[in-house]
C-alpha positions as CSV (number, residue, x, y, z in Angstrom):
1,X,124.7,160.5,113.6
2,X,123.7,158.0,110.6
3,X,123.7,154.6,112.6
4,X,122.3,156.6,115.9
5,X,119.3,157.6,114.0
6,X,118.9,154.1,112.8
7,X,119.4,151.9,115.7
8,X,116.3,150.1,118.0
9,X,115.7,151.9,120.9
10,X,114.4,148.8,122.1
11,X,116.6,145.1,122.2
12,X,113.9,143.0,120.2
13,X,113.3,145.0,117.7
14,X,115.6,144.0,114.4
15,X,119.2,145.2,114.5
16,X,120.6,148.1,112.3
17,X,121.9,145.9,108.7
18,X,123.9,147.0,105.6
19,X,122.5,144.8,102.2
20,X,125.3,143.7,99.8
21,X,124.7,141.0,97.3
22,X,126.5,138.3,99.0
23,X,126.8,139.5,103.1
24,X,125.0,141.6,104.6
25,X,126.5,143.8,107.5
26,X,125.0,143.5,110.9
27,X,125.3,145.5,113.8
28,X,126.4,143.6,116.3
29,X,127.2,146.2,119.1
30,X,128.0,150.2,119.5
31,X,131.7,150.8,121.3
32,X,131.6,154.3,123.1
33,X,134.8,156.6,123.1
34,X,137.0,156.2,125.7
35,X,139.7,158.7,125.7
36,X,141.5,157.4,128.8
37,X,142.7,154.7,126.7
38,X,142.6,156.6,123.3
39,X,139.4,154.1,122.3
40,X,137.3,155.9,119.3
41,X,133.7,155.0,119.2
42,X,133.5,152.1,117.0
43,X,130.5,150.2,115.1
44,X,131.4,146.5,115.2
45,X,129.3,144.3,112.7
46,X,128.7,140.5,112.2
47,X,129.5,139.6,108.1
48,X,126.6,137.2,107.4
49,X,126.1,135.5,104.2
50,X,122.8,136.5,102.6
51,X,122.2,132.9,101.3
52,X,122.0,130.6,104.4
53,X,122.2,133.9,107.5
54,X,125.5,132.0,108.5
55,X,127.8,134.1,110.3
56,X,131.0,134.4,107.9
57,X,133.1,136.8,110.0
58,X,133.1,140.3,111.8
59,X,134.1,144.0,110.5
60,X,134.5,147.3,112.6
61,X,134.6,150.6,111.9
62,X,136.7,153.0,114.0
63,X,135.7,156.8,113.8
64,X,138.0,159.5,113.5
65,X,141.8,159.3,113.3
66,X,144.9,159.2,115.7
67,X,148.3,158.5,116.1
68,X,147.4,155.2,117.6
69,X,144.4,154.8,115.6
70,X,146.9,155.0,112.4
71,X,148.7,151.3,113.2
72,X,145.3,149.7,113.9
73,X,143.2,151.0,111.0
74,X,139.5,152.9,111.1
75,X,138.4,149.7,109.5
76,X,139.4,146.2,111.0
77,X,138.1,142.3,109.8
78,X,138.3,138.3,110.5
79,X,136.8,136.1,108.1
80,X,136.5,132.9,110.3
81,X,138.5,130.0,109.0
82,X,135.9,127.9,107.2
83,X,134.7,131.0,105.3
84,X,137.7,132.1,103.4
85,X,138.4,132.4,99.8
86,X,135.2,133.8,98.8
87,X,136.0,137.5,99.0
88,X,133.7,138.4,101.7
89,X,136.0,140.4,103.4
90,X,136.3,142.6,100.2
91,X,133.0,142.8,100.3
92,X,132.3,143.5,104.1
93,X,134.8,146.3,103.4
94,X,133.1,148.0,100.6
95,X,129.5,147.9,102.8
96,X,131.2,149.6,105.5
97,X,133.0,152.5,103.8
98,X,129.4,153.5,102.8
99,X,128.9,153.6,107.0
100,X,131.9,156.0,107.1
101,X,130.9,158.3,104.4
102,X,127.6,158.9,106.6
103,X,129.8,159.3,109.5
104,X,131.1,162.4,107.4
105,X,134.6,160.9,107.5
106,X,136.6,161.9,104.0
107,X,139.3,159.4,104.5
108,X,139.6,156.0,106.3
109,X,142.8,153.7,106.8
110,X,143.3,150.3,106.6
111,X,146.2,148.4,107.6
112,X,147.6,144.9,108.1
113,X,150.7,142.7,108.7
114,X,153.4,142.4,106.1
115,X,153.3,139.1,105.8
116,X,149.5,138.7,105.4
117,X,149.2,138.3,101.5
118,X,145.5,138.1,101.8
119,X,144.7,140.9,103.5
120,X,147.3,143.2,101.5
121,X,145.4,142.3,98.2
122,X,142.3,142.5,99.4
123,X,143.1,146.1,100.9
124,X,144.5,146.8,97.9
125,X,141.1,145.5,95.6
126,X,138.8,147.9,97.9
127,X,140.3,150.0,95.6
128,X,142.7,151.4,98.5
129,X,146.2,153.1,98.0
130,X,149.0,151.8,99.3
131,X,151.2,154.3,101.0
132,X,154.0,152.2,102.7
133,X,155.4,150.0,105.6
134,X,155.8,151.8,108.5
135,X,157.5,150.8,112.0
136,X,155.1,150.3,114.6
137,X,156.2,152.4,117.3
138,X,157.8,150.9,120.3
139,X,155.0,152.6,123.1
140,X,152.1,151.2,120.5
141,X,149.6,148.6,122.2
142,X,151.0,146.6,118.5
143,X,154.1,146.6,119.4
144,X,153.5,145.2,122.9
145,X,151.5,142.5,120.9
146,X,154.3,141.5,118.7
147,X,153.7,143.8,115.9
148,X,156.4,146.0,114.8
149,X,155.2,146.8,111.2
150,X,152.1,147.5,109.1
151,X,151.1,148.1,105.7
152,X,149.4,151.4,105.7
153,X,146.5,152.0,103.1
154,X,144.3,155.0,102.6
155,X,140.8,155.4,100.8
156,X,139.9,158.7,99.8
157,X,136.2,158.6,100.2
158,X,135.4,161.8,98.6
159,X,136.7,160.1,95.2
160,X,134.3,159.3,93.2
161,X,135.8,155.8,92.3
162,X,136.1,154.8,96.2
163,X,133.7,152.1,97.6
C-alpha cells in the first residue's frame, strides 16, 4: 500500500507528511482493521500549519466503505477552536483525498450534522456532491451518541475536477 511503503520502520525517523501551501498533513498514527467491531483501517493525521508547525487540528481517512462506515464518513476532521475560519479544514480535506486515490479508492464520503453550517459548506467547497439527509439508523453507534441524521456527500475521485 501507498502510506505502508512510505512509513519509518523505525520511531525516530521523520513521520510520513502530505505538503499543501498552508498545512501540511502529518501522520500521526496507523488504525488496523478490526472487523469485530466493523473498524476499517484508518490513517489519522495531525493538520499543522506550515508557517509556525502549530498543530491546527486532526483529519482521518477511513478505507473502504460500509453500511456503518456510510454515517461516519471515509474522511473525518476537528479544526481546534482557536484555529477556525481560515479554511484549513478545506484544505486538510483536499491533501487527503490525494491519500485515498493511492489507496485505489474511486469514491470517498463525507458527512456531517445538519446543523453544522461549517462543515456542510466546506464539504460542499472540496468540490463534493451533496446527495441528501439521511436517518441515522436506530442500531448505528451515531445514534447511540445522539445523532439521528447526517448530510451525506460523495466525491468521485476518478473525476478529473475532484481534489
Amino acid at each position: 500500500m501507498f502510506l505502508r511503503q512510505l512509513l519509518p520502520k523505525h520511531k525516530n525517523k521523520a513521520r510520513f507528511t502530505i505538503m499543501g501551501e498552508e498545512v501540511k498533513l502529518v501522520l500521526f498514527e496507523t488504525l488496523k482493521a478490526n472487523v469485530l467491531f466493523d473498524q476499517p483501517k484508518t490513517y489519522v493525521f495531525d493538520i499543522v500549519r506550515n508557517s509556525d508547525q502549530i498543530p491546527v487540528g486532526r483529519i482521518d481517512l477511513r478505507l473502504g466503505m460500509s453500511e456503518s462506515l456510510y454515517y461516519y464518513g471515509n474522511i473525518g476532521y476537528s479544526i481546534y477552536h482557536n484555529y477556525r475560519g481560515h479554511h484549513y479544514a478545506l484544505q486538510a480535506c483536499r491533501l487527503i483525498l490525494e491519500v485515498a486515490k493511492k489507496e485505489k479508492m474511486e469514491k470517498v464520503i463525507l458527512t456531517c450534522n445538519p446543523d453544522n453550517i461549517a462543515s456542510f459548506k466546506t464539504i460542499q467547497e472540496i468540490p463534493a456532491r451533496y446527495i441528501d439527509v439521511k436517518d441515522v439508523p436506530d442500531k448505528h453507534p451515531i445514534y447511540r451518541a445522539g445523532e439521528r441524521q447526517k448530510c451525506i456527500f460523495e466525491v468521485d475521485l476518478n473525476e478529473k475536477s475532484s481534489g
